[in-house]
GUPATI-24682 format. One record per residue (C-alpha): residue in three letters; x, y, z. Coordinates in steps of 0.25 Angstrom, whole numbers, plus 5000, padded with zeros to 4 digits. Each point is the difference from the previous one (the first is absolute). Layout:
N
<residuo->ALA; c1->X; c2->Y; c3->Z>
...
//
This chain:
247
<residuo->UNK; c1->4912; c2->5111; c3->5072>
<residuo->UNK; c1->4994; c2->4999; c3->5014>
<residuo->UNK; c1->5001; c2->4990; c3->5011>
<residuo->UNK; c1->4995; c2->4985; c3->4995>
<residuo->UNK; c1->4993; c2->4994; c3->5013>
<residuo->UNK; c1->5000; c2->4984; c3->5003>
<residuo->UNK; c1->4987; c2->4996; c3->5003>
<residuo->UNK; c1->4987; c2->5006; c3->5005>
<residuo->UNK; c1->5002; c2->5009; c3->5013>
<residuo->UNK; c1->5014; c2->5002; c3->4998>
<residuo->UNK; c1->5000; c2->5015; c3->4997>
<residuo->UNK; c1->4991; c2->5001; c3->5014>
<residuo->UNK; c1->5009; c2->4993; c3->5008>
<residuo->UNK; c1->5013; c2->5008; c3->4995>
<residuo->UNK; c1->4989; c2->5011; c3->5003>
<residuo->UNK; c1->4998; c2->4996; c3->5013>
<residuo->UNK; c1->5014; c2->4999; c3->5004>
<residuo->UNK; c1->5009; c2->5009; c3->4991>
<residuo->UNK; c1->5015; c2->4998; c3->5000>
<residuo->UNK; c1->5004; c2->5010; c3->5009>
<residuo->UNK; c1->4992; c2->4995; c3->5010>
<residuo->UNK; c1->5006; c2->4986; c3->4999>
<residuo->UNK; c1->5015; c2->5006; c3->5001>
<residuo->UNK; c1->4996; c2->5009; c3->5011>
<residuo->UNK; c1->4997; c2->4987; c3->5007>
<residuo->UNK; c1->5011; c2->4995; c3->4998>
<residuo->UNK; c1->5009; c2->5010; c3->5003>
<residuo->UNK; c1->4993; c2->4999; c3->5014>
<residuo->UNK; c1->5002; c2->4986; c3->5002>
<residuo->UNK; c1->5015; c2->5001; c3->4995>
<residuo->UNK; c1->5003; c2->5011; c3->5010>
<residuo->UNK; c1->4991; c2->4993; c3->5011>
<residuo->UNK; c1->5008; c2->4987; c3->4999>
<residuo->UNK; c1->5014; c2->5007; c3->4999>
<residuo->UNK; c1->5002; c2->4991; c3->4987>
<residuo->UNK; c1->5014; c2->4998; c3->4996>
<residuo->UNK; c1->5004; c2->4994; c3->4984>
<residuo->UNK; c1->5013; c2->4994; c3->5000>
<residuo->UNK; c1->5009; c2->5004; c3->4986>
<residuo->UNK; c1->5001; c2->4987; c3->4991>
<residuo->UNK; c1->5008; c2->5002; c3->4989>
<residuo->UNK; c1->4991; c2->5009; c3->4991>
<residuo->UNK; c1->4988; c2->4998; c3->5007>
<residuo->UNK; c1->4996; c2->5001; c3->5015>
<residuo->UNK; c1->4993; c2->4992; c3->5009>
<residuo->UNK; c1->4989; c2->5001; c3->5010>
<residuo->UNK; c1->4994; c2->4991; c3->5009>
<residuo->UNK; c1->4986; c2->5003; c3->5000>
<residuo->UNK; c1->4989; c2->4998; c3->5009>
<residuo->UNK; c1->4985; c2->4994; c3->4995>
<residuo->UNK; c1->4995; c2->5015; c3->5000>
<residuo->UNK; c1->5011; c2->5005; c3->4994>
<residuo->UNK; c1->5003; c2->4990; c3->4988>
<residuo->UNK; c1->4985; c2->5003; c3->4997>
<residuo->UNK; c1->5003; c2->5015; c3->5001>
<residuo->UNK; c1->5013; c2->4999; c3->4991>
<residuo->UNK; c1->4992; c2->4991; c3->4991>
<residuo->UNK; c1->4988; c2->5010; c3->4998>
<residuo->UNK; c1->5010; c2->5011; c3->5000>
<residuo->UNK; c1->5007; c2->4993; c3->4988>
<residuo->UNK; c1->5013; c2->5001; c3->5006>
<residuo->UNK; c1->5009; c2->4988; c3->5000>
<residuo->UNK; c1->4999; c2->4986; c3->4996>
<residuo->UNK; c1->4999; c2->4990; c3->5011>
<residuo->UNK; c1->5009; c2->4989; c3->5000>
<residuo->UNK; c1->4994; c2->4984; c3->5002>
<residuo->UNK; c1->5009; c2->4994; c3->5012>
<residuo->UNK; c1->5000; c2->4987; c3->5009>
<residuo->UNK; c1->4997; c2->5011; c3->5011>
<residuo->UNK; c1->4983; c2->4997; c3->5000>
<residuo->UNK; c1->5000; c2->5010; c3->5012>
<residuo->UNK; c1->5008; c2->5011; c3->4993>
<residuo->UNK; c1->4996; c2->5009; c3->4989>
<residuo->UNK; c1->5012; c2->5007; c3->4992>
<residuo->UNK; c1->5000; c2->5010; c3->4991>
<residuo->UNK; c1->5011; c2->5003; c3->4988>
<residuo->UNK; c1->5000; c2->5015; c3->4997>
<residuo->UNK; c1->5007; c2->5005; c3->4987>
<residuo->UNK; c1->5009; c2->5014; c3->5004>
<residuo->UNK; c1->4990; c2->5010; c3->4995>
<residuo->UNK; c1->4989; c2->4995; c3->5009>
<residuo->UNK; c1->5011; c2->4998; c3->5013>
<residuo->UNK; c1->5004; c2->5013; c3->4998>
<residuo->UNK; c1->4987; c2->5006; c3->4999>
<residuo->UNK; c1->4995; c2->4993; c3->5012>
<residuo->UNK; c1->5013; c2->5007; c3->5008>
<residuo->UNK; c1->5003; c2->5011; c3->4994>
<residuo->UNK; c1->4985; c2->5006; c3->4996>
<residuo->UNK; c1->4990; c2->4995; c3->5009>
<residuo->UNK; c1->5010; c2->4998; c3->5013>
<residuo->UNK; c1->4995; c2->4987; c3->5003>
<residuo->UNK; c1->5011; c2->4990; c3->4997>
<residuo->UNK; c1->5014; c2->4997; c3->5007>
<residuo->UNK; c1->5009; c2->4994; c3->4991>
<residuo->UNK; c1->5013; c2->4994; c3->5007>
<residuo->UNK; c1->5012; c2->4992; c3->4995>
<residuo->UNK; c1->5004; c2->4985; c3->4999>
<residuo->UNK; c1->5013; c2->5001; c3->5005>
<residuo->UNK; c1->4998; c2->5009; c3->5011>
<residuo->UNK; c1->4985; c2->4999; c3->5002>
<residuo->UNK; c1->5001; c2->5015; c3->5003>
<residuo->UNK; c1->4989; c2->5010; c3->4994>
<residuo->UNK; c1->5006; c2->5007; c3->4990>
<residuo->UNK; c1->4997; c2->5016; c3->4996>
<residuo->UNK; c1->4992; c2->5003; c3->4988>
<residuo->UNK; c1->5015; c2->5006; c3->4995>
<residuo->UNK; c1->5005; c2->4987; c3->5002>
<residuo->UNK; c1->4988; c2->4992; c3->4993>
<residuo->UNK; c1->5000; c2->5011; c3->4989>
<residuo->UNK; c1->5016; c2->4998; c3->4997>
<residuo->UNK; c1->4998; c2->4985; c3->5002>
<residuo->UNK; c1->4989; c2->4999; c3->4990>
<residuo->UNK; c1->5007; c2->5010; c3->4990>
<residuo->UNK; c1->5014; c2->4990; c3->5000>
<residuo->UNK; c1->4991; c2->4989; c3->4997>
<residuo->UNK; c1->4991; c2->5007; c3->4988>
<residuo->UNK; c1->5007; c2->5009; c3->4996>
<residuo->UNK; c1->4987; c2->5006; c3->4992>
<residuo->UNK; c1->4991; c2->4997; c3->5014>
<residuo->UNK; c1->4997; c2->5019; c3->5003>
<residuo->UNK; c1->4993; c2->5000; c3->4987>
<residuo->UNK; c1->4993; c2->4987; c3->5002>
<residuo->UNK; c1->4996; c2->5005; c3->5014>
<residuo->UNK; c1->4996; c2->5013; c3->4997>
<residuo->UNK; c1->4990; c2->4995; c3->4989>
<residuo->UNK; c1->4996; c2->4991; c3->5009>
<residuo->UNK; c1->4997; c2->5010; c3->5012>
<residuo->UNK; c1->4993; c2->5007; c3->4990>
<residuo->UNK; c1->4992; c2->4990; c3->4996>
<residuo->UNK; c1->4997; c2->4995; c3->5013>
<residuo->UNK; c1->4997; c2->5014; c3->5005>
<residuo->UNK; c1->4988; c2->5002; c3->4991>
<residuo->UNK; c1->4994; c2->4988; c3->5007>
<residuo->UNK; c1->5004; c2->4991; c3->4988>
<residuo->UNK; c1->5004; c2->4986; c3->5004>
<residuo->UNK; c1->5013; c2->4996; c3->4994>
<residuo->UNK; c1->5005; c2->4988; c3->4993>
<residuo->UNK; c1->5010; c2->4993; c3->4992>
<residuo->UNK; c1->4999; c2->5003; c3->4987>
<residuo->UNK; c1->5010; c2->4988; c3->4994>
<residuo->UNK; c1->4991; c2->4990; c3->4995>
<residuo->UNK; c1->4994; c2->5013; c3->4991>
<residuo->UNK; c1->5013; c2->5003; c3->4995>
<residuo->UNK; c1->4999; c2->5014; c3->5008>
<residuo->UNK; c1->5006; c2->5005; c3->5014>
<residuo->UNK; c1->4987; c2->5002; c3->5008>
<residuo->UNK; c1->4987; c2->4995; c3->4999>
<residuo->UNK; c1->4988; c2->5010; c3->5007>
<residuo->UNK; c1->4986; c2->4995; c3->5006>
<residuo->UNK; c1->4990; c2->5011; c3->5005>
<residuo->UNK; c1->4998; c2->4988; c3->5011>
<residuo->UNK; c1->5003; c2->4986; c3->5003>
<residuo->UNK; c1->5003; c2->4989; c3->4988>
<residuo->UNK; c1->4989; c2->4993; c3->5006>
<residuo->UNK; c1->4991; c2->5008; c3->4997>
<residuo->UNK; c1->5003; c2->5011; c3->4988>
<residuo->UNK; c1->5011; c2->4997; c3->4988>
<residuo->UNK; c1->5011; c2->5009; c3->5000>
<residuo->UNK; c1->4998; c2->5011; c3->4993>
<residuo->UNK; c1->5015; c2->5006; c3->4995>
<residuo->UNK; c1->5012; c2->4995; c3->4994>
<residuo->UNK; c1->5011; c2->5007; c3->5004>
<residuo->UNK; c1->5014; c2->5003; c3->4995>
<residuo->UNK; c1->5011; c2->5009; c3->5007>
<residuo->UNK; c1->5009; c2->5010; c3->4992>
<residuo->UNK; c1->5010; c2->5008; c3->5006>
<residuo->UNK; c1->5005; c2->5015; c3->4994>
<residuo->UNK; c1->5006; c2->4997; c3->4989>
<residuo->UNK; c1->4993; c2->4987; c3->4999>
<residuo->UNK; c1->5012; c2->4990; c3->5002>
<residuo->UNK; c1->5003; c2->4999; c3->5015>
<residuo->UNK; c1->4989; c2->4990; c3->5005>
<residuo->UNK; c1->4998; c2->4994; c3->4986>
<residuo->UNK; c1->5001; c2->4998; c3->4987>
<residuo->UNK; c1->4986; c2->4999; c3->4995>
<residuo->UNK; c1->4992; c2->5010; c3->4991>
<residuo->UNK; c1->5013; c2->5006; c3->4994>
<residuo->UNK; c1->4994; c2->4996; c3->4986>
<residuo->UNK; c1->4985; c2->5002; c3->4995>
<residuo->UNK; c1->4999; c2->4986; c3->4996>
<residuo->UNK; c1->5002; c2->4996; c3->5014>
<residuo->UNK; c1->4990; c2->5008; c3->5005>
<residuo->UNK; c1->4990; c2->4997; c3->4990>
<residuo->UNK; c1->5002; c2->4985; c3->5004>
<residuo->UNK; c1->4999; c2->5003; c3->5016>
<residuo->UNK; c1->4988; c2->5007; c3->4996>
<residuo->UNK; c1->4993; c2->4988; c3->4992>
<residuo->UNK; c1->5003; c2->4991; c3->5010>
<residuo->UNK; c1->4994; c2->5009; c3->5011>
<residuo->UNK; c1->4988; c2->5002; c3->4992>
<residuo->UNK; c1->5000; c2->4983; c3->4998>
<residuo->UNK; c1->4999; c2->4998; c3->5016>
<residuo->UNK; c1->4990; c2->5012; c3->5000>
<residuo->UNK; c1->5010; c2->5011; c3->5007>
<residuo->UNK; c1->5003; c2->5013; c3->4999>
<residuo->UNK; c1->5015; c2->5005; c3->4999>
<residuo->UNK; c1->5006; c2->5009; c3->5011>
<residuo->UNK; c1->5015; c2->5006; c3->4999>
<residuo->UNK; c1->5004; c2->5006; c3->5010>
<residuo->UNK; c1->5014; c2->5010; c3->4997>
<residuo->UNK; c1->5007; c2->5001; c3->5013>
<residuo->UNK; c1->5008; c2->5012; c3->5000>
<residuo->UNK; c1->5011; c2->5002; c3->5010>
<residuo->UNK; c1->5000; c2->5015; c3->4997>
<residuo->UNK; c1->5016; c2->4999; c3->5003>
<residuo->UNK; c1->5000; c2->4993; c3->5012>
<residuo->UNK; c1->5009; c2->4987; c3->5001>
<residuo->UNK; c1->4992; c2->4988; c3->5007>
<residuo->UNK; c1->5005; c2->5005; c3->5015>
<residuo->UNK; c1->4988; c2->4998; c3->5012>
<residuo->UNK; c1->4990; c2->5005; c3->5002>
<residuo->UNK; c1->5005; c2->5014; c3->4993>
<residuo->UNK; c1->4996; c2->4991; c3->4986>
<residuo->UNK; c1->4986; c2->4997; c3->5004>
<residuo->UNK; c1->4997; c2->5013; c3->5001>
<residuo->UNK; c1->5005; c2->5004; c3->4987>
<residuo->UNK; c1->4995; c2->4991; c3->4991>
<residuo->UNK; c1->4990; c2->5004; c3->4992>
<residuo->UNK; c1->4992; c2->4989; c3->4993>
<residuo->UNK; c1->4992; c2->5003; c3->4987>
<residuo->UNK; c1->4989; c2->4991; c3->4995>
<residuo->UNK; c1->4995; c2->4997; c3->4985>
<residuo->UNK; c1->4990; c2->4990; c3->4997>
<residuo->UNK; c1->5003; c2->4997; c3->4985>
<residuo->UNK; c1->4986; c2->4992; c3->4992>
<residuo->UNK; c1->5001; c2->4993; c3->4988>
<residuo->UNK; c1->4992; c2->5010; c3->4989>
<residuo->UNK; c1->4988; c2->4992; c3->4993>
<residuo->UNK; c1->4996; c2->5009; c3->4989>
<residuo->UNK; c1->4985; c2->4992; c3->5002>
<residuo->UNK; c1->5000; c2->5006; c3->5012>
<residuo->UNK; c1->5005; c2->5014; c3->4999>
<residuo->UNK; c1->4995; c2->5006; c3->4987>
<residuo->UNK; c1->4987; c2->5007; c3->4997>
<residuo->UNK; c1->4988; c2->4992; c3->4998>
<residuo->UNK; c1->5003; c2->4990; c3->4986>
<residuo->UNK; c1->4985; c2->5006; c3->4994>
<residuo->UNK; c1->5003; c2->5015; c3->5000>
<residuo->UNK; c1->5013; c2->4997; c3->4994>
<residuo->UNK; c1->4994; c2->4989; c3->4988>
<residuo->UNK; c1->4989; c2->5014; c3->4999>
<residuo->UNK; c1->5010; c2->5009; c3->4997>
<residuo->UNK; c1->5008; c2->4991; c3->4990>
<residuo->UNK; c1->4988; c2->4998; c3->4992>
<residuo->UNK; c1->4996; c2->5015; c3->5000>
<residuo->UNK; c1->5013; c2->5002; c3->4995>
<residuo->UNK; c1->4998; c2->4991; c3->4986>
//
């Protein structure tokens, strides 16, 4: 199943600018600015400029958040994409709201850990994903843990559903431990014209300590289709052919 485009010109202009690009930009504006999110809970915030909240936007990271501030523009990242901002493109201080002290990427990594317990697998799909240039989403509203777009929402649908399994397949869920619940997480990806992605993170041994974790992760992908015997057999004629030679 390939990318599904919205609109006429909209593979040109994903064409035109590619993701990478975009983030790259980003990433300079961040570092530029000296940007500091601020821990909120699960979330982090930002306090974002004009240029920024269009780059983050464009980027597909965060949500922005509708104030009574009309000359501020904040942004709501989720963990994965704070972390990835700090920890992966180096472009992203996060501090404290107590102290209002930046806090090392140990520090962050334990935080986040205390607070989701299953946060290094989601991180490390995620960085995977992200690394490949895919833009990342929510997948919630799919019944799935990420949603993946070759470019922007605006201008292409996404393109996988994807689900998380751990080694051993119980540590970050409890999904697809039976066939008939991956036969209905199938139906419903083909119904919302997706293809679904598992990615199997495997700790090879190595317990969820920073950064040692990250670099032993291995992640495994399987992209698992509906069969449709229409689709997949040899042409209907040769086979009606060789039925009535056979009478």
């Amino acid at each position: 199943m390939g990318p599904r485009w919205k609109g006429k010109g909209s593979e040109a202009k994903a064409l035109a600018e590619p993701m990478s690009k975009i983030v790259q930009q980003l990433q300079s504006s961040l570092i530029q600015s000296q940007t500091h999110g601020s821990l909120s809970g699960c979330s982090v915030l930002i306090e974002a400029e004009p240029e920024q909240a269009h780059l983050l936007n464009m980027a597909c990271f965060g949500r922005p958040i509708v104030t009574a501030e009309k000359d501020k523009q904040w942004y709501q990242l989720g963990f994965e994409e704070a972390f990835y901002l700090c920890h992966s493109l180096k472009c992203l201080q996060i501090v404290g709201v107590e102290d209002n002290c930046a806090k090392k990427e140990e520090e962050l990594w334990k935080y986040m850990n205390s607070k989701r317990t299953e946060f290094p697998y989601f991180y490390k799909a995620y960085s995977h994903l992200r690394m490949k240039n895919w833009a990342v989403r929510p997948g919630s509203q799919y019944g799935v843990d990420f949603v993946a777009y070759r470019h922007h929402p605006a201008l292409v649908h996404s393109e996988y559903a994807v689900i998380l399994l751990s080694e051993g397949g119980d540590n970050v869920n409890r999904r697809l431990r039976v066939w008939s619940d991956l036969e209905g997480t199938i139906r419903l990806c083909g119904s919302v014209a997706k293809t679904l992605l598992v990615l199997t993170i495997s700790s090879n041994g190595f317990d969820s300590v920073f950064p040692l974790c990250l670099k032993q992760y291995s992640v495994e992908e399987r992209t698992c289709t509906r069969w449709n015997p229409e689709q997949n057999r040899e042409d209907h004629l040769v086979i009606k052919n060789v039925v009535n030679e056979t009478q």
